[in-house]
C-alpha positions in Angstrom: -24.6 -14.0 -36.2 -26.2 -11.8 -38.8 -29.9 -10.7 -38.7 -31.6 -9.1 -41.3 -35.2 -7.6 -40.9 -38.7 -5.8 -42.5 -42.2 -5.4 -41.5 -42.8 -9.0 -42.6 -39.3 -10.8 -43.1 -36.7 -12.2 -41.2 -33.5 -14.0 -41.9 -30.2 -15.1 -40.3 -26.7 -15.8 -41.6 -23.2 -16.6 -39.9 -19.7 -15.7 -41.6 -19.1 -19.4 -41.2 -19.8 -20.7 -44.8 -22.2 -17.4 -45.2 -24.5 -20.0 -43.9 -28.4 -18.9 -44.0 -29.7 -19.9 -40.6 -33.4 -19.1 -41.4 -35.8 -16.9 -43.7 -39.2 -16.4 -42.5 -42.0 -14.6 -44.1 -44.9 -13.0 -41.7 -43.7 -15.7 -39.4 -43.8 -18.8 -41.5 -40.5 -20.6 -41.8 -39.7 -20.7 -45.4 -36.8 -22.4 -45.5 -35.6 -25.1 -43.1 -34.3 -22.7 -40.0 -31.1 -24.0 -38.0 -31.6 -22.3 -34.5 -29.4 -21.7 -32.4 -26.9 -22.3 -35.7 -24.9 -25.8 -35.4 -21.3 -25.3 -37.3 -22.6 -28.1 -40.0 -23.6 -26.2 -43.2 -26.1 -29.5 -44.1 -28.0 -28.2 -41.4 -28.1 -24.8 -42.5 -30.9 -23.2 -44.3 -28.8 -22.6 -47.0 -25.1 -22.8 -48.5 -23.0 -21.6 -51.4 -21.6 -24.0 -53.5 -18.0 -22.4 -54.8 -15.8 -22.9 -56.7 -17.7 -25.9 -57.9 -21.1 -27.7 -57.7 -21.2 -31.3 -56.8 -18.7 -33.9 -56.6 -15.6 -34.5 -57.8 -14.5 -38.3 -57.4 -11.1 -38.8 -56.7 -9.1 -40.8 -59.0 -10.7 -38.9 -62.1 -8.1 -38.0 -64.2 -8.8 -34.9 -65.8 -6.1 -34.7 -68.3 -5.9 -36.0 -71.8 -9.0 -34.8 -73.9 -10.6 -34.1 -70.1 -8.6 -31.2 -68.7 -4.4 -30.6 -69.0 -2.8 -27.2 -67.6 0.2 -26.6 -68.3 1.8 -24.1 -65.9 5.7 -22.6 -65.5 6.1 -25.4 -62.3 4.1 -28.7 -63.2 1.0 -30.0 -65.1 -2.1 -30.5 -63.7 -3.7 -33.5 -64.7 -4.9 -35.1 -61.3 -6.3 -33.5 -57.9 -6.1 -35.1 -55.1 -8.3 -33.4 -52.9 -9.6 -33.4 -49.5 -12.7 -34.1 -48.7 -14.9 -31.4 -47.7 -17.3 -32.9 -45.3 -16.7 -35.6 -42.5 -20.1 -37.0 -43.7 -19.3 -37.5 -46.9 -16.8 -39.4 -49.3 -16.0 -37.4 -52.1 -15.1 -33.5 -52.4 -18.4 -31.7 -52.7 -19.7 -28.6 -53.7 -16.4 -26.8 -53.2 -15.2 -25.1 -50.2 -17.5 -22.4 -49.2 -20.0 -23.9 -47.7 -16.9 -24.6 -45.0 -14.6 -22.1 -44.7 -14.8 -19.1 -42.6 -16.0 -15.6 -44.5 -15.8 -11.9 -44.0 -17.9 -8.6 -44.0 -17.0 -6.8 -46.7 -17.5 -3.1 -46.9 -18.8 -2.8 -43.5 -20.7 0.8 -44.5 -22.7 -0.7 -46.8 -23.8 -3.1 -43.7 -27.5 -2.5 -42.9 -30.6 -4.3 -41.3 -31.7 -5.5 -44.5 -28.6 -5.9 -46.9 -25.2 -7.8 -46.1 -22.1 -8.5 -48.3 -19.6 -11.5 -47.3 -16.6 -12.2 -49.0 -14.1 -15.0 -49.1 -10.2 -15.2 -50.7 -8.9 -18.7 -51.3 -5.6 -18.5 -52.5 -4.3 -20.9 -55.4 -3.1 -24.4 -53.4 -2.1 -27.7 -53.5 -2.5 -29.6 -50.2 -5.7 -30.7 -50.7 -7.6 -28.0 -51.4 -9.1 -26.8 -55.0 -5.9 -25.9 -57.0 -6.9 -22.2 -58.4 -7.5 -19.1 -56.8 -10.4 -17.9 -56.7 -12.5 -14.6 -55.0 -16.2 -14.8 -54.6 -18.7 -12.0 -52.8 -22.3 -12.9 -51.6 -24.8 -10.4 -51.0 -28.0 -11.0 -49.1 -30.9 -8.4 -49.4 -34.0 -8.7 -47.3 -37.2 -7.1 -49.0 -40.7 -6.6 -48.0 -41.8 -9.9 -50.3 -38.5 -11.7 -51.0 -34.5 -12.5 -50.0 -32.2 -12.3 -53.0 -28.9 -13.7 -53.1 -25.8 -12.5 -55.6 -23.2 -14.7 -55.1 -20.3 -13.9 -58.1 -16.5 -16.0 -58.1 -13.7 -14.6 -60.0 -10.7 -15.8 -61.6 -7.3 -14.6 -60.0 -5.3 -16.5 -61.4 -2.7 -16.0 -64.3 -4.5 -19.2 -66.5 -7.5 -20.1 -67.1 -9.3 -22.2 -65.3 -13.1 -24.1 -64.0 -14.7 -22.0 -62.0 -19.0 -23.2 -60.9 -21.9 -21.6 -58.3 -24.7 -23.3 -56.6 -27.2 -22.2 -54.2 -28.2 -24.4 -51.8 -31.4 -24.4 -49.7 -33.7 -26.6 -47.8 -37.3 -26.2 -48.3 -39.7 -27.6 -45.6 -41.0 -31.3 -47.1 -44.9 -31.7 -46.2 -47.0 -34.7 -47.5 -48.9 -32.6 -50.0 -46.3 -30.1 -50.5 -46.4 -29.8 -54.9 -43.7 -28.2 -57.3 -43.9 -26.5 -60.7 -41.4 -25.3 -63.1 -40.9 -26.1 -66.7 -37.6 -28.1 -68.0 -36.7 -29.7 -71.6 -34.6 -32.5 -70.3 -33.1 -34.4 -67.5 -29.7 -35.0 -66.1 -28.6 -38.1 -64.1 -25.1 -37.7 -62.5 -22.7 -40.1 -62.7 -23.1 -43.6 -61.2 -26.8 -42.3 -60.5 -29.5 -44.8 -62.3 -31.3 -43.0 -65.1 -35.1 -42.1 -64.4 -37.7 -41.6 -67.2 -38.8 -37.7 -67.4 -42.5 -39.2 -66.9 -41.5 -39.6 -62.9 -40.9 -36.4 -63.0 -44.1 -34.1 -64.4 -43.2 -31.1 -62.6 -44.4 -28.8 -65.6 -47.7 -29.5 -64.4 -48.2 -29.0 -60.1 -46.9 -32.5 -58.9 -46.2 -33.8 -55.8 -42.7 -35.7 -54.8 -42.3 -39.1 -56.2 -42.1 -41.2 -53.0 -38.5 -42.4 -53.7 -34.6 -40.5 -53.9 -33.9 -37.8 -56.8 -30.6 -36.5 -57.3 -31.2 -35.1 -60.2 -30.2 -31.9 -62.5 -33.0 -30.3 -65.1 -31.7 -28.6 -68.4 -33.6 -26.4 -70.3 -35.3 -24.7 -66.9 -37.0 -21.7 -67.6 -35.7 -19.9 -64.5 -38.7 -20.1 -62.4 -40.2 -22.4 -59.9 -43.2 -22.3 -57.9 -43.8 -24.6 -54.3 -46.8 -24.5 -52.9 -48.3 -26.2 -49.4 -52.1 -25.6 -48.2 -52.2 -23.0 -45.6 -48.6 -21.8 -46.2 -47.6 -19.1 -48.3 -46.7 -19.8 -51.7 -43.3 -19.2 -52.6 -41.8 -18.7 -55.8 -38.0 -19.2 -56.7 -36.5 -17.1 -59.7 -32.7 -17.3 -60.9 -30.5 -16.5 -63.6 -28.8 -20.6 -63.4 -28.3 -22.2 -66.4 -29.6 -25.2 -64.4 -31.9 -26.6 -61.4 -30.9 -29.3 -59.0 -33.6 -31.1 -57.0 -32.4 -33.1 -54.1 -35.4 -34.8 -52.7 -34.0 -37.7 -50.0 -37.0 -40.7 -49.7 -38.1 -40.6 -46.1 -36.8 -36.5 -45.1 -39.1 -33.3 -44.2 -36.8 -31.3 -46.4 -36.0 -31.1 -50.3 -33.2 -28.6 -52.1 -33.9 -26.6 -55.3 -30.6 -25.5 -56.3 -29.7 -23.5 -58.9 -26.2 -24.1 -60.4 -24.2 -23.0 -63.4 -22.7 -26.5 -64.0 -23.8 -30.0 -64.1 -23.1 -32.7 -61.6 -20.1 -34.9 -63.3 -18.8 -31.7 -65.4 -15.3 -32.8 -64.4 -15.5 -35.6 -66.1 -17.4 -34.4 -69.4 -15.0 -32.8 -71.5 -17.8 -30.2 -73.3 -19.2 -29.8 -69.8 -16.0 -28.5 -68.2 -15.2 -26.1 -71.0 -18.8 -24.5 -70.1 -17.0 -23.8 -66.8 -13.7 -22.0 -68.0 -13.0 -18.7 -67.0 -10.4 -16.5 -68.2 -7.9 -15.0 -65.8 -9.7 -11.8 -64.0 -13.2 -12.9 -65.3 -16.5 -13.2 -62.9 -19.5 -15.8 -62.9 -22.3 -14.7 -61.5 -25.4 -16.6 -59.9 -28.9 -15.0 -58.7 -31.7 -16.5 -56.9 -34.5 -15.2 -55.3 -37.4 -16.3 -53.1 -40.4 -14.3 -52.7 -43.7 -15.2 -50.7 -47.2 -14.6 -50.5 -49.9 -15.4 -48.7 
């Protein structure tokens, strides 16, 4: 275990999926804390999404006008990959989140800054078919934790490559969000909902039932705030937000992401996500608090 400290922060983190086991400002949990950590990163406080966000339903073919490599051995036109959670039935948000990671240059270590890292070698027993490199570093300030998580390309071709950030906020009844979006995104086999359910441009509470649901258009800054706790503000460099908000939990997710849900199946969607062999994506987020 990791533990990063200031005069009024705190947070904790495991090489284990470079899991966030808790972040708490002047004492106040801000995100959901998983002490002492369990080894399931969907009880962590937070988890990377690499090298893809969301599911990828098997039986998809991604060839044809979807997605074709052609390589010196075979064509890629079909995954068939593993699932990456017991719990559920489809691939999801990569491998990251479960798969062990490493300190990387240890002297850069401190008690407020850490920098994981994590190799996955190009494979095709089950796992995501391209190689790919990615680096997380956590820094602890006064007033906010940052995140800069970056994936490159090693391969030879060119090939997908997405980030998400995933954490869980503490659900309250008259907990309120606020952030400003152009349009909505429902992901496949998901039931469309009309953008008046969701007013957040204005301070709005959770609608009483499940969203799953990806916002386009975000203006890279969201805002939560819950009487008598301190108000915290999310700001990221992701193309897009994704609020998971289960009916019935104490938790939500605000995740910022650089693809949509269902990009391997959307042609113009999955050429967002190319990268060329050697190049980086990059994805920030921070939370900051007051109070």
């Amino acid at each position: 275990m990791i533990h990063l400290k200031t005069d009024k922060n705190e947070a904790g983190l495991t090489t284990f999926g470079a899991c966030l086991t808790h972040f708490r400002h002047n004492g106040h949990d801000i995100l959901r804390p998983n002490e002492p950590f369990i080894q399931n990163p969907l009880k962590a406080a937070c988890f990377p999404c690499a090298p893809y966000f969301g599911r990828i339903p098997n039986g998809v073919p991604l060839s044809g006008d979807g997605f074709k490599h052609q390589t010196e051995h075979s064509t890629l036109s079909h995954w068939p990959l593993s699932l990456t959670h017991k719990d559920i039935d489809t691939p999801i948000h990569g491998e990251a989140w479960v798969s062990p990671w490493q300190l990387a240059q240890v002297e850069e270590q401190n008690h407020h800054q850490t920098i994981l890292s994590h190799h996955a070698p190009a494979n095709t027993n089950g796992k995501y078919p391209f190689g790919w490199q990615a680096t997380k570093t956590i820094t602890l300030n006064q007033q906010s934790l940052s995140i800069d998580l970056t994936i490159k390309n090693t391969n030879a071709i060119t090939a997908p490559f997405g980030l998400g950030l995933h954490p869980f906020f503490q659900r309250l009844p008259d907990t309120q969000l606020q952030f400003d979006y152009e349009t909505l995104h429902t992901p496949p086999a998901f039931a469309p909902i009309t953008l008046d359910q969701y007013p957040f441009p204005k301070k709005s509470a959770l609608p009483d039932f499940t969203i799953d649901h990806s916002f386009i258009g975000w203006g890279g800054r969201t805002i939560i705030t819950t009487p008598d706790k301190p108000t915290i503000m999310i700001e990221s460099n992701a193309a897009y937000l994704h609020l998971y908000a289960p009916q019935g939990q104490n938790f939500f997710c605000l995740e910022p992401v650089t693809q949509l849900p269902g990009a391997f199946s959307s042609p113009p969607t999955l050429k967002k996500m190319m990268l060329e062999p050697q190049q980086s994506r990059r994805l920030t987020m921070t939370i900051s608090c007051n109070i």
